[in-house]
N, C-alpha and C positions, 0 to 999 in steps of 0.2 A: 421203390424205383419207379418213378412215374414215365410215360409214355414211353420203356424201355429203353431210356438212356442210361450210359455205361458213367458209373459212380465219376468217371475223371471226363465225359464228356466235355467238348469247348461249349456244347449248347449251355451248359450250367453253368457259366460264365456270364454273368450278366451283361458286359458291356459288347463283350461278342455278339452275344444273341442282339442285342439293340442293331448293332454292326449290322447285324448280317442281314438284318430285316429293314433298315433303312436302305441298302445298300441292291436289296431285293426290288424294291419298289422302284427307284432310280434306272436299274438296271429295264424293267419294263417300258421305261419312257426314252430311253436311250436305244433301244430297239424299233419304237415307233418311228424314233427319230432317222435310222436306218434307211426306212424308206423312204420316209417323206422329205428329206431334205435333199437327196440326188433327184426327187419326183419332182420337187421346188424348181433345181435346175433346170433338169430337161423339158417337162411339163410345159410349165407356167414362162418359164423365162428362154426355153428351146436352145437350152446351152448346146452348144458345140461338143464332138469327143474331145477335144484338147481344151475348153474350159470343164468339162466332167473330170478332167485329169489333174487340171490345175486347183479344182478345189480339195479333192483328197491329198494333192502336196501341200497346199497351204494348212492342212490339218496335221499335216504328222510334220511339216518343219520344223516347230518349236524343239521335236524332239533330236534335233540335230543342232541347232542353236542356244539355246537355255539350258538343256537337262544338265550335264556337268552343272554348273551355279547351284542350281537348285537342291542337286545331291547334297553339296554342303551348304544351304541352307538347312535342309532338311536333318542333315547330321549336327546342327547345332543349336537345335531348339524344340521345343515339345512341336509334335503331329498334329496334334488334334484341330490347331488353330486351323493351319492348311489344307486340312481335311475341308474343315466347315467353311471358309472363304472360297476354297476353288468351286463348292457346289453352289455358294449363293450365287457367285460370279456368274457360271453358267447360266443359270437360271434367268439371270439378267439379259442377256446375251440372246438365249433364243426367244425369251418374251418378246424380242425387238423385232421379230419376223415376223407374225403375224401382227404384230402392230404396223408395220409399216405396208404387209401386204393392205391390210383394212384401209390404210390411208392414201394407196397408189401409186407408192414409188420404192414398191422392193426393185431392187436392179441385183446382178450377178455380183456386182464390185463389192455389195452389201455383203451377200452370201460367203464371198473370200473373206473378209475382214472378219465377220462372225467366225467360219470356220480358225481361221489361224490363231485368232483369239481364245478360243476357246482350247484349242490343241494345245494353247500355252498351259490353260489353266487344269487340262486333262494330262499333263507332265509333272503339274506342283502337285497334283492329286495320287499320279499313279506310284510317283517317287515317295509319297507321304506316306501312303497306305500298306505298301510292302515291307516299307522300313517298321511301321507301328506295329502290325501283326506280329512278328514273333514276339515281341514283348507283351501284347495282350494275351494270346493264350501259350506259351511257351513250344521250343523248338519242337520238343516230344510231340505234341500235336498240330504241327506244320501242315503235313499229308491232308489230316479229317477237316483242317479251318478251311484251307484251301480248297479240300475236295466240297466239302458244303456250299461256298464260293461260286464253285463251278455249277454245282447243280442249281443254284438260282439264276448264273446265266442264261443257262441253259433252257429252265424255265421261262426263262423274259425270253428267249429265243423263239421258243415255241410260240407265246401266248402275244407278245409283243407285233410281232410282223401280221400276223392276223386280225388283230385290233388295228392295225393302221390300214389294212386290205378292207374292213368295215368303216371305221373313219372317214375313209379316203373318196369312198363308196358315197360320204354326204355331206364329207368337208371337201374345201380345197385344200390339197398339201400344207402351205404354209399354217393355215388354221391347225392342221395336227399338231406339226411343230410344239403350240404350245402346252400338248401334255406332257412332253418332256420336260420343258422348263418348270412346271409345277412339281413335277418327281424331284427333277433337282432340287427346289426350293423346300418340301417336307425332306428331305435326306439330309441338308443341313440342318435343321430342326432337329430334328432326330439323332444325332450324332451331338448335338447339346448334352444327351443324357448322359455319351459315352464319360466313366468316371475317369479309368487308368489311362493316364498319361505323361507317364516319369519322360525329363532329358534322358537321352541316350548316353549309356556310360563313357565316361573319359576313355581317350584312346590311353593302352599301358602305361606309354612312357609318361600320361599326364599333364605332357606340354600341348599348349595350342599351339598350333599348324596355319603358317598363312596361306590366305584362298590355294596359290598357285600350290604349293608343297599338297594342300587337303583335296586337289582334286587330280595330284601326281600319283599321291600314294590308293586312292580308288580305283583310278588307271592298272594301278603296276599290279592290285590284286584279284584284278579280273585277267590280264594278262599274263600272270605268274600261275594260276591255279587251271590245271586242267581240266577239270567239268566245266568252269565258268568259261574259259575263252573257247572250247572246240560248241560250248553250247551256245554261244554267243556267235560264232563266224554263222551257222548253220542257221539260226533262229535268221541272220541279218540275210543270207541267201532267200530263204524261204519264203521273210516278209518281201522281199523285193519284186518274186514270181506273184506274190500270193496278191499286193495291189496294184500290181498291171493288171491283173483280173479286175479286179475290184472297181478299176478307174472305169470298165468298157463294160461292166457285167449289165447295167439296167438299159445301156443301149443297145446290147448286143441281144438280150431280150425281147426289147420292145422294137426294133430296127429291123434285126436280121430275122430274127424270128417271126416277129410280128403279135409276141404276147402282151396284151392288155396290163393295165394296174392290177387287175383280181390274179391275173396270172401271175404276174410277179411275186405279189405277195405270199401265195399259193406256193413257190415251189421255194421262195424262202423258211416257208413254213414248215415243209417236210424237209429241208434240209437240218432247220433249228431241230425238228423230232429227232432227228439222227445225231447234234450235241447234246440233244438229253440221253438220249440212247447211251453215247460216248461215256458222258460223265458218270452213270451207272454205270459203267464196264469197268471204269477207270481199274477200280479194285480188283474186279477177280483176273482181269490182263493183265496188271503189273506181276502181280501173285505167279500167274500162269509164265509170264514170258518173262521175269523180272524187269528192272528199270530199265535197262539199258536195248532188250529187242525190241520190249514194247513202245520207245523212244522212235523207232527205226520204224515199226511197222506204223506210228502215227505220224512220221512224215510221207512214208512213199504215197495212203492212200490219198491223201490230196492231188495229189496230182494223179493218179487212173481217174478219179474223177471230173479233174478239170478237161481231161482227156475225152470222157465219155460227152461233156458240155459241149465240145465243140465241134461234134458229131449231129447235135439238135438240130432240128426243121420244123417249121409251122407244124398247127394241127397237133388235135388229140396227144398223138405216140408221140410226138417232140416234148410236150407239155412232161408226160409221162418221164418223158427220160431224164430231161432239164433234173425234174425234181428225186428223180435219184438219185441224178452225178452227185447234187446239191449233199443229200443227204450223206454220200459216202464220203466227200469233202469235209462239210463239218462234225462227220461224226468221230474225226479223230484229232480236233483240237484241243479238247478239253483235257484228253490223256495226256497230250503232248504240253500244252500249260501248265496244268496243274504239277504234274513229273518235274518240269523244267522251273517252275517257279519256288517249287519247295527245294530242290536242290539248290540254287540259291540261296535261297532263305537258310538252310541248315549249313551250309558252310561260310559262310560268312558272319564274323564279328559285329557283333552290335553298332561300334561307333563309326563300321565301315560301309552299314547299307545302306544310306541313301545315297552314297556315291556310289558305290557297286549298280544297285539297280538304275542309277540316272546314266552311268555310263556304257549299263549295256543297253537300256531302252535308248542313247541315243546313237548306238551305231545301229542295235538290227529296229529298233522302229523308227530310225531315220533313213531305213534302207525301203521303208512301206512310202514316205516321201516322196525319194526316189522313183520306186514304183509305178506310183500314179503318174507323174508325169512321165514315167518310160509307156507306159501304157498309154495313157491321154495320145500321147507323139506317135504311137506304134497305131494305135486303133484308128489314125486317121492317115497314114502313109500306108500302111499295109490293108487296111480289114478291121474289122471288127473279131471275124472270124478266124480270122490269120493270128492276131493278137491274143484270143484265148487259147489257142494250140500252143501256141510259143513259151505261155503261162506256164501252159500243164506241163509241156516237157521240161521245163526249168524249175519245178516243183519235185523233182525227184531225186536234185542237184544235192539237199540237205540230209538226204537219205544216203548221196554216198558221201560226206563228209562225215558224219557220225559214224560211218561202218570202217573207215579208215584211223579212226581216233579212239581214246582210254575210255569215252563213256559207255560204248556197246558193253562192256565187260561189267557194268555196274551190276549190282542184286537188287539192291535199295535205297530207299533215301533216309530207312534208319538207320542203317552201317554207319552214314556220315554224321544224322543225330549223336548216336552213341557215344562220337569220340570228341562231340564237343560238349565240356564244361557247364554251359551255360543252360543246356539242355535243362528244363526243369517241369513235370509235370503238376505239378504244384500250384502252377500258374495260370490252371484251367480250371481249377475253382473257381464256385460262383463267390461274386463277392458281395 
């Protein structure tokens, strides 16, 4: 047994591993990207708080408008194409920003059109890739693909925002821009190699389904199934608190506070330590508190922390604090993802996930849309400061919805493995 993997690990999976190590790399430049493209705004072009709002909605609207389609797209033909298409397409997209800074006429109108576009092309992606997963390493191993998943975000979390805090340091923002487009473009490459990629099985009855009926019936089984809709109203609460932060956070920094780009970077950085942190825990918290408290306990901490944020003040000890709150925020996304994204994945039918997950990505990541622009509108009628409070205390909202619902009472997410069929460890051979 080499590098003490377990005889049925997903790592011996070859096209996993490929996956997971293209999908690695992407992820690092999609972190760079994190800062440098709200830095593009406000920096270089001195966007407004209500243009900084209006570009994190023009990225998450697609998920409000397109995703249904796309779920049945994605449930009537192999993955792998849209896989490889949405990352070239990106790649295309942010190449375009520093080409056009170089030549003199980035404008914000740019930056919207790139954003929204792309937000399309990150819905054919996020719907493609949820759905393909259980079929590459089988339901039995949902939890460890997932939890692997998590810990390379995690990773790009850590290493990504601090590479853009050096970048930034002797590029101009948009100039960083194009490492991410480069990540995208070897992550399509890369994902050539991926081999398995069967159609997803007929629905039972075997009849095709027209558009309207195929995208009723993924409706009625997110709304018929208790984990999926009481996790689904909470997730769409949460993202909604979570980017009205999001929209006011690099001005609310560098504005009210008065922290520098290194700072920023900086307290993004020890936040991302606290999702690696997270993602290591993931395991011995579920264990400990099974799925359903440790659910609960990685909603409420985002919001003490968003809480603690909006306490910050210039100088050293705000610096200090900033990137605490930061860290107890993101240290409990990863539990809360990965828990909530394999529970999905293990009760749902093959020929129903790309509608399942396009229909909940677009109510609760059309509710991150939302967000931004409740934020953008709030951070410039209220505060900056007024705006992150308001976050934090509407961050605790998903905490009591799930305490009120059937999921607190959950153990696992193998219970729900167990009693589906399809479940097959087998599937995690290398091939």
């Amino acid at each position: 047994m080499k590098l003490g993997l377990k005889p049925d690990s997903v790592v011996r999976n070859r096209s996993f591993a490929l996956l997971w190590s293209s999908q690695s790399l992407s992820l690092v430049g999609t972190q760079i990207t994190l800062v440098a493209l709200p830095l593009t705004a406000v920096v270089v072009l001195n966007a407004t708080p209500m243009q900084a709002g209006v570009l994190g909605f023009l990225e998450r609207l697609p998920y409000l408008l397109f995703a249904p389609l796309i779920g049945v797209l994605v449930d009537r033909g192999r993955r792998r194409p849209l896989l490889i298409g949405s990352d070239a397409f990106r790649a295309l997209l942010l190449g375009s920003i520093p080409v056009s800074y170089g030549l003199g006429f980035l404008s914000i109108g740019q930056l919207f059109v790139v954003a929204f576009v792309i937000g399309m092309m990150t819905v054919v992606f996020d719907v493609s890739y949820q759905a393909f997963l259980p079929g590459l390493v089988g339901r039995g191993h949902l939890v460890e693909a997932n939890g692997r998943l998590q810990i390379s975000e995690s990773l790009a979390q850590v290493a990504g925002p601090g590479l853009a805090g050096l970048l930034i340091g002797v590029l101009r923002p948009p100039v960083v821009v194009a490492i991410d487009a480069i990540s995208y473009l070897v992550s399509a490459l890369s994902l050539l190699g991926v081999k398995r990629d069967e159609r997803p099985a007929p629905p039972p009855s075997g009849t095709a389904l027209s558009i309207r009926a195929s995208l009723r019936e993924g409706l009625d089984m997110v709304l018929r199934h208790p984990v999926l809709r009481w996790a689904m109203i909470a997730g769409a609460v949460g993202n909604f608190f979570f980017d009205a932060l999001t929209a006011v956070f690099f001005l609310f920094l560098i504005r009210d506070v008065g922290t520098g780009a290194g700072g920023v970077s900086l307290i993004i950085s020890v936040g991302s330590v606290g999702a690696l942190c997270g993602a290591f825990c993931l395991g011995p918290v579920t264990r400990f508190l099974g799925t359903g408290r440790s659910l609960l306990v990685s909603t409420a901490l985002p919001g003490v922390g968003v809480l603690g944020l909006a306490t910050v003040h210039g100088g050293g000890i705000g610096l200090v604090t900033a990137a605490a709150a930061n860290f107890v925020v993101l240290f409990a996304v990863p539990i809360y993802n990965v828990t909530i994204i394999s529970l999905r994945q293990a009760v749902t039918p093959d020929h129903l996930l790309g509608r399942v997950v396009a229909t909940v990505r677009m109510i609760s990541w059309g509710a991150l849309a939302l967000g931004s622009l409740a934020g953008g509108a709030l951070g410039g009628r209220i505060g900056l400061r007024e705006t992150v409070l308001v976050a934090g205390v509407g961050l605790f909202v998903p905490t009591v919805i799930l305490w009120f619902s059937p999921v607190r009472h959950m153990r696992s997410v193998q219970e729900l493995s167990d009693d589906d069929p399809t479940a097959s460890p087998q599937a995690a051979r290398s091939e």
